[in-house]
C-alpha positions in Angstrom: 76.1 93.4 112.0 73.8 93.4 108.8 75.0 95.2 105.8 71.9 96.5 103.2 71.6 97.2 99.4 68.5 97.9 97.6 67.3 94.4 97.3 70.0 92.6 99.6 70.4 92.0 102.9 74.2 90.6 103.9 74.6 88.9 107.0 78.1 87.5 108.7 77.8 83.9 109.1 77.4 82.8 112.6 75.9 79.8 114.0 72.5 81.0 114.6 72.7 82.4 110.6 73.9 79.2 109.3 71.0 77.6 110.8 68.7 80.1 108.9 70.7 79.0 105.7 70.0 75.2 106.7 66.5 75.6 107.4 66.3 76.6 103.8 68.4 73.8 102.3 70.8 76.1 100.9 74.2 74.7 100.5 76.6 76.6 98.1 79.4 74.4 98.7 82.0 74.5 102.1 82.3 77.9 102.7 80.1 78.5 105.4 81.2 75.7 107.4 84.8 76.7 107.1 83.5 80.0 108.3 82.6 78.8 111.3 85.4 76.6 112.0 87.3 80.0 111.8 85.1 82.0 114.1 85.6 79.0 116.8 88.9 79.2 116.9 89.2 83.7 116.2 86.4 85.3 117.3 87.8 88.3 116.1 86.9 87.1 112.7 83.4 88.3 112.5 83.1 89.7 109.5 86.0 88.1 107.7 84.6 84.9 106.7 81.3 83.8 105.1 78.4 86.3 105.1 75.0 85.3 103.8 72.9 87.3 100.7 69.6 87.3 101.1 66.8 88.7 99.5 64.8 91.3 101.0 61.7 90.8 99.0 61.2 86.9 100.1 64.1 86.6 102.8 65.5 83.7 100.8 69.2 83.4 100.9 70.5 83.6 97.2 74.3 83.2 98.0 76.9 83.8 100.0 80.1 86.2 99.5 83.1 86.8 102.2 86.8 87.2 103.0 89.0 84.2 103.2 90.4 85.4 106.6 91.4 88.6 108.0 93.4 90.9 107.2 97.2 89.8 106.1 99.9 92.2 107.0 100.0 94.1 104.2 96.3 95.0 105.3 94.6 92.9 102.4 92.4 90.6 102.2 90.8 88.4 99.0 87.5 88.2 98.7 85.5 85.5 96.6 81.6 84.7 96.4 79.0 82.4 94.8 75.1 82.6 94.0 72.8 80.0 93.0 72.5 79.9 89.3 68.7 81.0 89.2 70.2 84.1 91.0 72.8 84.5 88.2 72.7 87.3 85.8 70.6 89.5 87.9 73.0 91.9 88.9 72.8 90.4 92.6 76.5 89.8 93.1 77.8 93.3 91.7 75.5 94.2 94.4 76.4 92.3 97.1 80.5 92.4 96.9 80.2 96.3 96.3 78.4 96.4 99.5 81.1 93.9 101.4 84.2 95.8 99.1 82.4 99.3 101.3 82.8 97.2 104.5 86.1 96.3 104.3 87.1 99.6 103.4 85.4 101.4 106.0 86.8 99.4 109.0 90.3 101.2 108.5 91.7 97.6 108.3 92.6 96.9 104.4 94.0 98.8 102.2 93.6 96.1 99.2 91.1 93.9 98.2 92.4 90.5 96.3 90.2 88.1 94.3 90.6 85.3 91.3 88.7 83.9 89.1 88.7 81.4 86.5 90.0 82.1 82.9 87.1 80.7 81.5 84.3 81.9 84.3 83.4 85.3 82.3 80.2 86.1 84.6 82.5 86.3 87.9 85.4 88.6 85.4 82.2 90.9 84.8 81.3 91.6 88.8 84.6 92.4 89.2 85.4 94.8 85.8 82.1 96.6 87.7 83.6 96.9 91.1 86.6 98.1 89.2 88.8 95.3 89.9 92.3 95.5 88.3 93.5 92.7 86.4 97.2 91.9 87.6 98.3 88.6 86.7 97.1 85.3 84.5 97.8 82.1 84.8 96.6 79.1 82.3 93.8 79.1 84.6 93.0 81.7 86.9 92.7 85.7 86.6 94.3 87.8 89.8 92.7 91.0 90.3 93.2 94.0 93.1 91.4 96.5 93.8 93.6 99.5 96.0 91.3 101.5 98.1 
């Protein structure tokens, strides 16, 4: 399962892709190892976890994007991501959740995609205004947004 964007390439995390990401010292925080924990335990969560950005042009991996867990019963799921900072600003993460947003959508298996952000984290509010993410509640800290397919 590989998903591809003009300069991306957007791989589920799996053991054998988390040693890839390893082997090039990236660590973007837990998310990928949580990832795997999941897939141990659901197999049936490929795909819903951690996926891996990486660059087609150097094969570097810039980031990482995903679900937090499959589908809930009201057939949505929330989605979050995070690129190095030299990776910021490029227009690499519009490009990469659009691409996972497409995924999730075409499986037949959400109908809603969830995601927050901090109040004060204006670069992540931007991806989302792109992807057309719908701003639906505030708190002192976070933005909730929704996007209905």
């Amino acid at each position: 399962m590989k998903l591809e964007t003009e300069r991306l390439e957007i791989i589920p995390c799996t053991e054998e892709t988390a040693q890839m990401a390893e082997k090039q010292s990236y660590d973007n925080g837990p998310q990928i190892s949580m990832s795997l924990e999941m897939l141990k335990a659901d197999p049936t969560s490929l795909g819903w976890g951690a996926w891996l950005v990486i660059k087609k042009s150097d094969g570097q991996v810039i980031g990482d994007i995903g679900f937090k867990g499959n589908p809930n019963v009201d057939n949505q799921v929330e989605v979050g991501y995070g690129l190095l900072k030299e990776y910021w600003n490029k227009g690499y993460a519009t490009e990469a959740v659009g691409a996972i947003i497409q995924w999730a959508f075409a499986t037949g298996k959400v109908d809603a995609i969830i995601a927050e952000t901090l109040s004060d984290n204006l670069g992540s509010m931007r991806v989302l205004e792109k992807l057309n993410m719908q701003r639906v509640g505030t708190s002192e800290q976070m933005v909730n947004w929704k996007l209905v397919k």
